[in-house]
N, C-alpha and C positions, 0 to 999 in steps of 0.2 A: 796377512795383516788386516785390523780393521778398517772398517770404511773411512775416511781423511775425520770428517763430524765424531762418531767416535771414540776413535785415538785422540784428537783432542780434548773433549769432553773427560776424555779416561785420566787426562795428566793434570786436570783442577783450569778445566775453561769455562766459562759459562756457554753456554750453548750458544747465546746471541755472538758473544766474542768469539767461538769457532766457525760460524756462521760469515763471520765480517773477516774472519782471518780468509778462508778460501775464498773470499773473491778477490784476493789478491794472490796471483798465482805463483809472484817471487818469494813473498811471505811463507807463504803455505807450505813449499816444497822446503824451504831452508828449516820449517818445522817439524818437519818427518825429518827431516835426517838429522834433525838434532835428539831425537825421539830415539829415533832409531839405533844411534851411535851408544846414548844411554840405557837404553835397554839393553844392548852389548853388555856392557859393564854390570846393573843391576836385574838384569830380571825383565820378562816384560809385565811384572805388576807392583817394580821397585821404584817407580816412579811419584813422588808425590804431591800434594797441590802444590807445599812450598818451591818444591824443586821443580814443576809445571810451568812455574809463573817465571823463575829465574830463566829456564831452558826461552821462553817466550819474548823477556824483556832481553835477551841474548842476541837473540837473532833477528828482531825488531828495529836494533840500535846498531848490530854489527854489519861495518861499511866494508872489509874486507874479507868475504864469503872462505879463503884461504885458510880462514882463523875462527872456524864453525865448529872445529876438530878436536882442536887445543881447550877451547872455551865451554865446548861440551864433557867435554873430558875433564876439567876441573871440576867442574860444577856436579858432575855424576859420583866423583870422587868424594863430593862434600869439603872441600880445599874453600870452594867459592858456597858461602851459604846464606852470607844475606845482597838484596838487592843495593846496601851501600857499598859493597864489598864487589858487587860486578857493575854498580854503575855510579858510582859515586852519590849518588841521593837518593831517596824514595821514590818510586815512580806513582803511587796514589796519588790523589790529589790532595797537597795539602792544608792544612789551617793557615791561616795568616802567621801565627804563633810557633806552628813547627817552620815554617817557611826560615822565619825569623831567628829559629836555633841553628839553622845550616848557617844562615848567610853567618852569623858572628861565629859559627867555630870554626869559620873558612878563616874567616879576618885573623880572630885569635891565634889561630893554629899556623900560618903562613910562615911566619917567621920561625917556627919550631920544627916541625914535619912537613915531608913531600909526601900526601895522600893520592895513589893514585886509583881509581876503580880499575877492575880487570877490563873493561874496553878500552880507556883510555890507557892505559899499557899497550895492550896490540895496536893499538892507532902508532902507537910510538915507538913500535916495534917492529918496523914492517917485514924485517929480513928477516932470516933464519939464521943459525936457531936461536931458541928463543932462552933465555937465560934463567931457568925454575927458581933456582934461590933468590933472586933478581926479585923473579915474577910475587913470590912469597913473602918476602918483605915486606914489597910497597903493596900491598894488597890485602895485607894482614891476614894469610893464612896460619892458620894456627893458632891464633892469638883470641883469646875466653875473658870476657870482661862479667865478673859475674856481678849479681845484685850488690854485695858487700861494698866490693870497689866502687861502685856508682854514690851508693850510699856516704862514703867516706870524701870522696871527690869535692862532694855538694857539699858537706859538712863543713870542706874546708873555705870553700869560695863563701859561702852563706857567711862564714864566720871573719873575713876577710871583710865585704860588706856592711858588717849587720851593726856598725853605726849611721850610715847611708840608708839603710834601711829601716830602721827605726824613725829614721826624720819623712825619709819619703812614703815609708809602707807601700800601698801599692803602684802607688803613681812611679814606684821604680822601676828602669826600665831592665826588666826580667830576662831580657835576651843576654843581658851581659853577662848573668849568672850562668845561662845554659852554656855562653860560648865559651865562657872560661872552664866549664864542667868538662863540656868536651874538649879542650886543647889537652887534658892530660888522657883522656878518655879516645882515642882518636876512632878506633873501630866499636863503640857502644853504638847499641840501640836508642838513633833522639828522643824516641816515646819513651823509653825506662829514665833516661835523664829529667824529662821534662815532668813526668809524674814525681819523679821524687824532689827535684824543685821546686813543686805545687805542694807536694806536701809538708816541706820543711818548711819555706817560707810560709805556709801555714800555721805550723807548730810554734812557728816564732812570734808573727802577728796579729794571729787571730781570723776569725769571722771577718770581711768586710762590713765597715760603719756605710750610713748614710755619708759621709764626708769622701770617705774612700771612693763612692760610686759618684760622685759631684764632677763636672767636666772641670779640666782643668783651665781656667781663664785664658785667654787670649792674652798678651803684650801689645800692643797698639804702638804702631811703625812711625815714629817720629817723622814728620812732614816738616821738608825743609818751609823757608819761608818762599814764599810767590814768587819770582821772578828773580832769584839771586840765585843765579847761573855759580855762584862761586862755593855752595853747599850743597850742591845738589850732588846725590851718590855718585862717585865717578863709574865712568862706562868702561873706562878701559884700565888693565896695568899692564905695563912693562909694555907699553902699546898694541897690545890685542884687546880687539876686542870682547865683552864678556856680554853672553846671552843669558840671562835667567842666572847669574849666580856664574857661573861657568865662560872662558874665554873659548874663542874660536879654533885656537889651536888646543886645546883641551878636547873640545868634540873631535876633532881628526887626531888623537893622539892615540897610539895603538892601543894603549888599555880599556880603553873608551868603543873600541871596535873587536869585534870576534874574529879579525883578521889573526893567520899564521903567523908565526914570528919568519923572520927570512932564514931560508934554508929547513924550514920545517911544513914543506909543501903538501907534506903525504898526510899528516893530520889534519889536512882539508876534507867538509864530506864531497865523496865522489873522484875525488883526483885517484888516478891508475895508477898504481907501483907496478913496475916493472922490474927484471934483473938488474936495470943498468941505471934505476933512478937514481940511487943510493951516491951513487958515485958519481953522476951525471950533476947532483945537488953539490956533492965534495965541489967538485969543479967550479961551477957555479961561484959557490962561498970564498974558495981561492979570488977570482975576477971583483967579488963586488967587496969583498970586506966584513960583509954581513949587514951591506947598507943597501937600506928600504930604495928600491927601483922604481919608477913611479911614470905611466907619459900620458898626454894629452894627443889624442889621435887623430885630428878634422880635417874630411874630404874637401879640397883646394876647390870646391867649387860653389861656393855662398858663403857670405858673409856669417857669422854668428851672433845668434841669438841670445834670451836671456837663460832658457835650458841649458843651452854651453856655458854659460858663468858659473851653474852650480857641479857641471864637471870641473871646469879649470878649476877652480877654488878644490872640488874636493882630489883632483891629482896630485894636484899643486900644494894644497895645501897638508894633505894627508905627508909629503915627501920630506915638506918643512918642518912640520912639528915633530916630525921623527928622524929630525938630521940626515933624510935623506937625497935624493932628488929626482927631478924628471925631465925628462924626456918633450919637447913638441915635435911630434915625429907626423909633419904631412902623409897621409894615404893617398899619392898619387898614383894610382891605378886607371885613374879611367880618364885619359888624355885628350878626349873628345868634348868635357866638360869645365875644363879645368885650366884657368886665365891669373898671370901673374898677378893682379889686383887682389886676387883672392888672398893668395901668399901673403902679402903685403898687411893687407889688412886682418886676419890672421893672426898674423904676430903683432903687433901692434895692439890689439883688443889684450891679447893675452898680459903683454907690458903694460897696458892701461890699468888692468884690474891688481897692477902691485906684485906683479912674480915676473921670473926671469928663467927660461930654461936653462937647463944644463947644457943641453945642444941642442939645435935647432937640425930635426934628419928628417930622411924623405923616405917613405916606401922602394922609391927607385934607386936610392944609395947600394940597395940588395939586390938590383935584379939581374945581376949574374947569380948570387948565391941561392937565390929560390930557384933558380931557372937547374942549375945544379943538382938541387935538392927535390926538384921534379923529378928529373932523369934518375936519382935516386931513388924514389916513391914508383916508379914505374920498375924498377930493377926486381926491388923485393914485390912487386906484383901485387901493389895497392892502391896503383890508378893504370887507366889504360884510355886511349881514342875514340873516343865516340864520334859519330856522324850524323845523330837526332839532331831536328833544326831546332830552332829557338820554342815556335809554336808548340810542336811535339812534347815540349818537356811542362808545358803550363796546366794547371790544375794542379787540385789535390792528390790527383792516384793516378801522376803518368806512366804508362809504359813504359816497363823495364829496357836498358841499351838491350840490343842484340849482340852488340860487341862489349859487353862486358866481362865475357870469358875469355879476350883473344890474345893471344901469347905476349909475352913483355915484351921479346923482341921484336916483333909488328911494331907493338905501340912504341918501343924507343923511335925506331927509323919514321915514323907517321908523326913522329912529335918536332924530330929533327928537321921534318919537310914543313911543318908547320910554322917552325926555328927560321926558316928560309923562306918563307912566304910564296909557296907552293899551292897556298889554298887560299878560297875564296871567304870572305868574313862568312862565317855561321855556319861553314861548310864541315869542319872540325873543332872538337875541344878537347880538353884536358879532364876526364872526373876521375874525383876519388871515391874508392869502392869504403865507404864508409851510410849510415844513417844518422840523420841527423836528431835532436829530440824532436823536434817537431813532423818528424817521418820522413822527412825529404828526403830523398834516395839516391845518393851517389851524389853531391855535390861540382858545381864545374870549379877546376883548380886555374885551368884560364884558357883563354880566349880570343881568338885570333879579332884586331882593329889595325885596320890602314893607317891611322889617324897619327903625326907627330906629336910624341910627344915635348912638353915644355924644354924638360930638362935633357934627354937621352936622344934627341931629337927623330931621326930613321933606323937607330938602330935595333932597335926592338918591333916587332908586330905585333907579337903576343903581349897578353898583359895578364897578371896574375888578378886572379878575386883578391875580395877582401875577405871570404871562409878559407883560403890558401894564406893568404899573404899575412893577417894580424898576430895569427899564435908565432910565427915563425921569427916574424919579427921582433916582439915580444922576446921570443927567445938568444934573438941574434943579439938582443941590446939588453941579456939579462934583468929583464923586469921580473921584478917578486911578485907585485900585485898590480894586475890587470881590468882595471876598474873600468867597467863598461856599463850601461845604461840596461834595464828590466827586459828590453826586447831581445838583446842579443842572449838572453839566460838558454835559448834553443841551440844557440850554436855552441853552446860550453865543450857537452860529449864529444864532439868534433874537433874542437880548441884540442882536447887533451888529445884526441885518438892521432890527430895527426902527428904533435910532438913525439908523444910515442912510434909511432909505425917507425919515424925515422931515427928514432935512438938519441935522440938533441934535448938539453935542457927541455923542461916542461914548467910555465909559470903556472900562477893558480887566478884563473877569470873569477873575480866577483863581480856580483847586479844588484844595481842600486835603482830605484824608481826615480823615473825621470820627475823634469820640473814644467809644468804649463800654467800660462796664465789664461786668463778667460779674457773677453772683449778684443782677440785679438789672433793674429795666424803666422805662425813660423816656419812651415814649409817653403822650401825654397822655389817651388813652383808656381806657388799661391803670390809668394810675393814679387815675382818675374811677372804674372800677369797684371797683379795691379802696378808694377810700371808702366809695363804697355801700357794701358789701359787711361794714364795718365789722373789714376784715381792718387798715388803717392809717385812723388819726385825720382826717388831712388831708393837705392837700399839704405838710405840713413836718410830717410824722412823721417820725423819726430814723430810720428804719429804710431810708427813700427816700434817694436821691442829688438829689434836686431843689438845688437852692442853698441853698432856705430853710431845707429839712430838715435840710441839712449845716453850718448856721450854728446853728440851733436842737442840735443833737449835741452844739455845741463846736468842729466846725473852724476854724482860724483861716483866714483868707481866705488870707493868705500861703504857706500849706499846702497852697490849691489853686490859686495861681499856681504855685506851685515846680512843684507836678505835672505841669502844663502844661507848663512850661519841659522837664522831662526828658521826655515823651511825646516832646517835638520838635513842627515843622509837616513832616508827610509826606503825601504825595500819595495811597499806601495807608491805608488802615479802620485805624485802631488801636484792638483790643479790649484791655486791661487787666483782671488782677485786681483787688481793691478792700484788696488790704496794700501795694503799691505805692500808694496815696493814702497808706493809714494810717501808711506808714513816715515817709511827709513832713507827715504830722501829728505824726508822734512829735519830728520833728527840731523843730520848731518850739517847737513846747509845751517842749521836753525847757528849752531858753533862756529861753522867759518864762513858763510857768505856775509860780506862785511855790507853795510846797510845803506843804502840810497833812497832820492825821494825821482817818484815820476807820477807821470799823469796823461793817464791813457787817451780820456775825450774831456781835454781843458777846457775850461770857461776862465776868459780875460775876467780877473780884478784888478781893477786901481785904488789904489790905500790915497783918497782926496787929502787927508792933512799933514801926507806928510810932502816935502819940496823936491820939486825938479832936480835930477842926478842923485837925488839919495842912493848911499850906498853904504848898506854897513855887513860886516861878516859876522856870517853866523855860523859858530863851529856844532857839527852834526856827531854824536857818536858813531863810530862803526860797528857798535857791538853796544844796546844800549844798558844790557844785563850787566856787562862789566867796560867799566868807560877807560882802563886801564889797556884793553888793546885796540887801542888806537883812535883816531877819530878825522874829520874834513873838516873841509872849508866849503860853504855856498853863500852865494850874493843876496843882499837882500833887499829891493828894490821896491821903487814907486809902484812898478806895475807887477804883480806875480799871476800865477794861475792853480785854478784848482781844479779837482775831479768837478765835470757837470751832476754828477748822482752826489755830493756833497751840497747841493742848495737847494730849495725847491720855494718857491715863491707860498706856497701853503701849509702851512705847520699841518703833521698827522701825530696823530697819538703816539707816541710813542719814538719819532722822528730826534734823534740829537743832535745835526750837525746845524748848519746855515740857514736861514729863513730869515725873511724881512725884521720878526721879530723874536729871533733867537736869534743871540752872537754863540761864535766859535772863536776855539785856540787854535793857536798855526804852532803846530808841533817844531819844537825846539828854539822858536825865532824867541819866544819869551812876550809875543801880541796875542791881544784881543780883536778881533773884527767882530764889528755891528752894521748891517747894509742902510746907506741911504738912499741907492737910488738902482733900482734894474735898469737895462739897457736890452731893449732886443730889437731884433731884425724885418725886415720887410714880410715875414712869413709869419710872425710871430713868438718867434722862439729866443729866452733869454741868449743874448747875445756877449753882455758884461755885465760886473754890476763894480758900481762906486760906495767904495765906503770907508768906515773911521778905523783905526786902529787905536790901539792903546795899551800901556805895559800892566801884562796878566798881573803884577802886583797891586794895578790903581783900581780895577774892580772889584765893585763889594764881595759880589757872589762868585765862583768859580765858574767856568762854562761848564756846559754839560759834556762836550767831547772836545778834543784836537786834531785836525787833519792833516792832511801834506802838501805840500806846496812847491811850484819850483819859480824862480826868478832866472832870468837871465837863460835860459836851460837851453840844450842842444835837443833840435828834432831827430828823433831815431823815427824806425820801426818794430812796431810789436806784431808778435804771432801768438794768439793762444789757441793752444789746442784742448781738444774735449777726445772722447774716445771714438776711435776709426769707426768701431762697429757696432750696431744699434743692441746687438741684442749679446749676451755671456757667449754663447757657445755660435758661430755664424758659421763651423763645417757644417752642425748637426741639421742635417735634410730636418729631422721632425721639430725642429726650433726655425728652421731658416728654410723652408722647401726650394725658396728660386737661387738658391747656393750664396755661397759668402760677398759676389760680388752686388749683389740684391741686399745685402745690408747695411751698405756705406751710410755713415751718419752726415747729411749734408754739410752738417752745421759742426761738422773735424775741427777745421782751421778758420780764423776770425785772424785777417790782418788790418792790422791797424797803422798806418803808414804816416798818421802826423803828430805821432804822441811828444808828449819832453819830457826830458830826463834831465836830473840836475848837473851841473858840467862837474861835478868831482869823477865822473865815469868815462872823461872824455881819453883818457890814455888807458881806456881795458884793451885785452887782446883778445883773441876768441877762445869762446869756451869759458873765461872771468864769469863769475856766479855772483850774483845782489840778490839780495832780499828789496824789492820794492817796498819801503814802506805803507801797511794798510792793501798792498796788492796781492803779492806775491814774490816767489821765486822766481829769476829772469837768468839765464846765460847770453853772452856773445853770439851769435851765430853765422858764420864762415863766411856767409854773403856782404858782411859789412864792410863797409869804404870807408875810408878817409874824409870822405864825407857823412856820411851818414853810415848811424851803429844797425844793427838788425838785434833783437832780443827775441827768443824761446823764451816763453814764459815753460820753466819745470814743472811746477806745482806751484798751484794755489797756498795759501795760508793756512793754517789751521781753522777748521771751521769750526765760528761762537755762536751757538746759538742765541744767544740774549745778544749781541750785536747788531744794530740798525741799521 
């Protein structure tokens, strides 16, 4: 046989692409035998470019190596002769235009004909045998579409059209011609459809005009009016939310994802068939129904973060939108780290963010059945005892067990003494004779710890991994789709190889890129130290992204679904800054946090004209966009108070609120104020001022602004916070060298301990959300008394630039 360069070169390779084939050694070899098998059949010089390039895009795309045989063997036949015919589209790179005739004769054609390419059949076919007439139908062997028929096709669709077309000429959109060409045409060549589309629609309307080549003008998006909350595009129907056009369950809804339909596992790429899949799935489909499985999996030992919101949302939500459900299934494996608060809070975030599990299970509900199904894995002789310590097995390229080859029956009795706590922790494990993708060699399946556990309390010593324990589990509670986070993509081969070894349902692990923000650290070690460390309170100090922390601040949960929803689920790390959250805070709150007036660092005024005990009500909107939901009551008296940054004893350019000689409106009361007199303190600093009032209708001019005011008010305290940490990234050594605790922002938290707030707020409970008028966002926060309220300012206001 020729040299591998060649042979390839000899079947229509270009040199370069025979060149980039052999350095791929799985590639390469699957292309000699597909070579080779054909040559069998024609010749070895019956080979030719077209049939080179088929044999090529064959084995390139073919995931089950079993079916190299078959595939080759059509194709050498000439049964299989063009590339739509063995992979359902062109594999060139196409036009925008051609691209554009697939996608519509997919559309057009769906409801007429089941097109299937010759791989996508054997994907679909994983058993034997395989059904030829079956195969030949959907794959359009035999079937000759010559020029005429193309020609006749187009004639008819053009003519269908070609009043439409005559008004539009070419601004028509041409795809609908090709795709309706192709729904009667289903195995034509799109290049012979689409030339003769170009040229009828030619013959019909000519040369393109100067007018023909004119861009088509834009429509310009009608803009509600300013502030009328009541026409503004709605965000949500039927109560989901809607991202860019599209609602939230629409993105998690199976169409929307290249997710398997349930029970059709094996047209995964990468998933193992086995003899026993087939029927293993049968099973399967009996237990669930054919309904989508779905769990949410978090180690009981830290609280969750804002990365876990955009799993919960996409388990949870993926379960929902597809009428199925899930799973909050604890991985209680490692008893030494792992405190009922966790549990607690846990569930509790999950209920927060608006979902409900289907059951609430533990990793340890199974561990007699893993424990089973070890002694089983060791039976058929695909794990066995090892004695390597911990140290020994660290690094890249550890040394291989020495007891890797040692008889099953050893390792049974060595496992069972293990069982009975016969050895010393580190002394013995459990591996599986498997690799992992990331090379790791023989994984541990488990692990002897002293340690009570929460729930099983002494009964156990061993404890299984989580590379043992997640697929099994998965398996034991029929999950379909096993959605796991970018890093776990290494452990996948392993996920499968084990369900297999043991002959037990096999789900299918998909990887999604995780979610980070920047100005901030989610590790749960990172943030145990800054408790210590007394730099944040707890794990729900507001300054953290944890759940709790973010609930505790004021976010509404809905706030951090939304965020989710626009992140997306992508394959790629998405790092985000932390005002994309807060803008979908803002949106939220901006509709339900109902409105109040406060005042941070007050300055006494006294209104001199008006008399002792005045007291009149002044009703406040709680929504001032739409006064229809709802509205208070606040006092309004001799003496109120204002923000001290709302007066300045010297007018600046540009300044609108208070000055000796600028008046201001007192938002809502329906007054004017004009100052007669400053008042300050031994130090020199205003301390009150005196002055006139009068009804905004008896002044000539209008003021230049309105501000807020409180009378009668209850003293709270306020906390604002700014961002933890000085700089985006505080892990990265080359951003931050003296590490993340070296970049605490002094200036986090600002408490303000004598602010007022107007009393319509004095019966909130914790967690009640306001919009401070002119301030901010503010929630309740868990420390306040009956005496006195405590406020998390959420987020700031939207910031105006041309505001003073």
């Amino acid at each position: 046989m020729a040299d591998p360069l060649t042979l390839f070169t000899s079947v229509g390779l270009s040199e370069q692409k025979a060149k980039e084939t052999l350095k791929n050694e799985a590639l390469s070899s699957a292309l000699k035998e597909a070579i080779a098998k054909a040559q069998q059949v024609l010749g070895a010089s019956g080979i030719d470019k077209s049939m080179g390039t088929l044999l090529y895009t064959m084995v390139s795309r073919l995931r089950d190596p079993r079916r190299l045989g078959f595939l080759t063997d059509q194709i050498a036949q000439r049964k299989i002769c063009t590339e739509l015919q063995l992979a359902g589209r062109h594999t060139h790179t196409h036009t925008r235009t051609h691209t554009w005739i697939l996608v519509c004769s997919f559309l057009y054609c769906f409801h007429v004909y089941t097109l299937l390419a010759a791989l996508e059949f054997v994907k679909g076919h994983p058993q034997d045998p395989i059904n030829q007439k079956e195969f030949d139908t959907l794959c359009g062997v035999g079937v000759v579409i010559t020029p005429e028929q193309i020609e006749d096709k187009v004639e008819q669709v053009i003519k269908k059209h070609k009043e439409q077309l005559l008004k539009e000429r070419y601004r028509f959109n041409m795809g609908l011609l090709m795709g309706e060409a192709r729904c009667g045409l289903m195995w034509a060549d799109g290049k012979m459809i689409k030339n003769e589309v170009d040229l009828q629609v030619l013959h019909l309307l000519g040369p393109k005009t100067e007018a023909d080549l004119e861009k088509k003008p834009k429509v310009p998006k009608a803009k509600a009016p300013a502030g009328d909350a009541l026409v503004k595009e709605e965000l949500t129907v039927n109560g989901e939310l809607k991202i860019e056009g599209r609602s939230l369950m629409d993105q998690l809804r199976g169409a929307a994802l290249n997710f398997h339909k349930p029970g059709e596992n094996y047209k995964t790429e990468g998933y193992v068939v086995t003899p026993k899949t087939m029927d293993l799935l049968k099973e399967h489909m009996k237990v669930t129904g054919g309904q989508i499985r779905t769990r949410f999996p978090p180690e009981p030992n830290g609280i969750l973060h804002i990365g876990h919101a955009k799993a919960i949302n996409f388990n949870f939500g993926y379960a929902k939108a597809n009428d199925g459900i899930c799973f909050l299934r604890y991985d209680d494996t490692n008893p030494e780290k792992e405190e009922e608060k966790y549990f607690t809070a846990i569930k509790d975030m999950v209920e927060w963010l608006g979902y409900k599990p289907y059951a609430v299970t533990h990793a340890s509900d199974y561990f007699q059945t893993l424990y089973d199904l070890a002694v089983e894995l060791i039976r058929r002789g695909h794990a066995y005892v090892c004695h390597q310590r911990g140290e020994e097995l660290k690094g890249h390229n550890p040394p291989p067990s020495p007891w890797r080859e040692r008889p099953a029956e050893e390792s049974l009795v060595l496992f069972d003494r293990m069982r009975q706590g016969l050895f010393a922790e580190g002394e013995a494990t459990l591996r599986m004779k498997t690799v992992m993708e990331d090379g790791k060699l023989d994984p541990v399946a488990y692990r002897i710890k002293y340690t009570a556990h929460h729930r099983t309390g002494d009964t156990w010593c061993i404890y299984p991994t989580y590379d043992y324990t997640h697929c099994l589990c998965d398996s034991i509670e029929n999950i379909t789709h096993s959605l796991c986070t970018k890093e776990f993509q290494a452990r996948r081969s392993s996920y499968f190889w084990l369900c297999n070894a043991l002959d037990v349902y096999c789900p299918v692990q998909w990887e999604y890129g995780r979610l980070n923000l920047t100005y901030t650290v989610v590790s749960k070690r990172k943030i145990i130290k800054l408790v210590e460390t007394s730099i944040v309170r707890d794990w729900d100090d507001p300054r953290l992204f944890t759940l709790t922390a973010l609930r505790r601040r004021g976010f509404p949960p809905e706030a951090i679904n939304n965020f989710c929803a626009k992140v997306g689920v992508t394959v790629a790390q998405v790092t985000m800054e932390p005002h994309m959250l807060e803008a979908c805070v803002r949106d939220v709150l901006n509709d339900h946090a109902p409105r109040a007036m406060a005042v941070l660092e007050p300055l006494k005024v006294t209104i001199t004209n008006l008399p002792e005990g005045t007291w009149n009500d002044v009703r406040v909107p709680d929504f001032p966009a739409n006064e229809f939901m709802g509205s208070h009551v606040v006092p309004f008296t001799r003496t109120i108070f204002i923000e001290q940054s709302d007066f300045r004893e010297v007018i600046e350019k540009g300044y609108k609120r208070l000055t000796p000689d600028q008046p201001v409106g007192l938002r809502h009361a329906g007054y004017v104020i004009s100052v007669q007199k400053v008042i300050k303190d031994a130090q020199g600093r205003v301390a009150e001022l005196e002055v006139l009032c009068c009804s905004s209708h008896e002044v000539a001019e209008k003021p230049k602004a309105f501000i807020h005011w409180v009378s009668e008010p209850k003293k709270c305290e306020v906390r604002l916070y700014e961002r933890l940490f000085l700089h985006k990234n505080p892990e990265d050594p080359s951003e931050v060298p003296g590490g993340f605790l070296s970049d605490i922002n002094p200036n986090s938290l600002q408490v303000i301990d004598c602010a007022l707030v107007d009393c319509s707020v004095s019966k909130a409970k914790v967690f009640d959300k306001f919009q401070f008028e002119r301030v901010g966002y503010f929630a309740v926060d868990p420390d306040s008394t009956e005496d006195k309220l405590v406020f998390n300012r959420t987020v700031t206001l939207k910031e105006d630039p041309g505001k003073i």
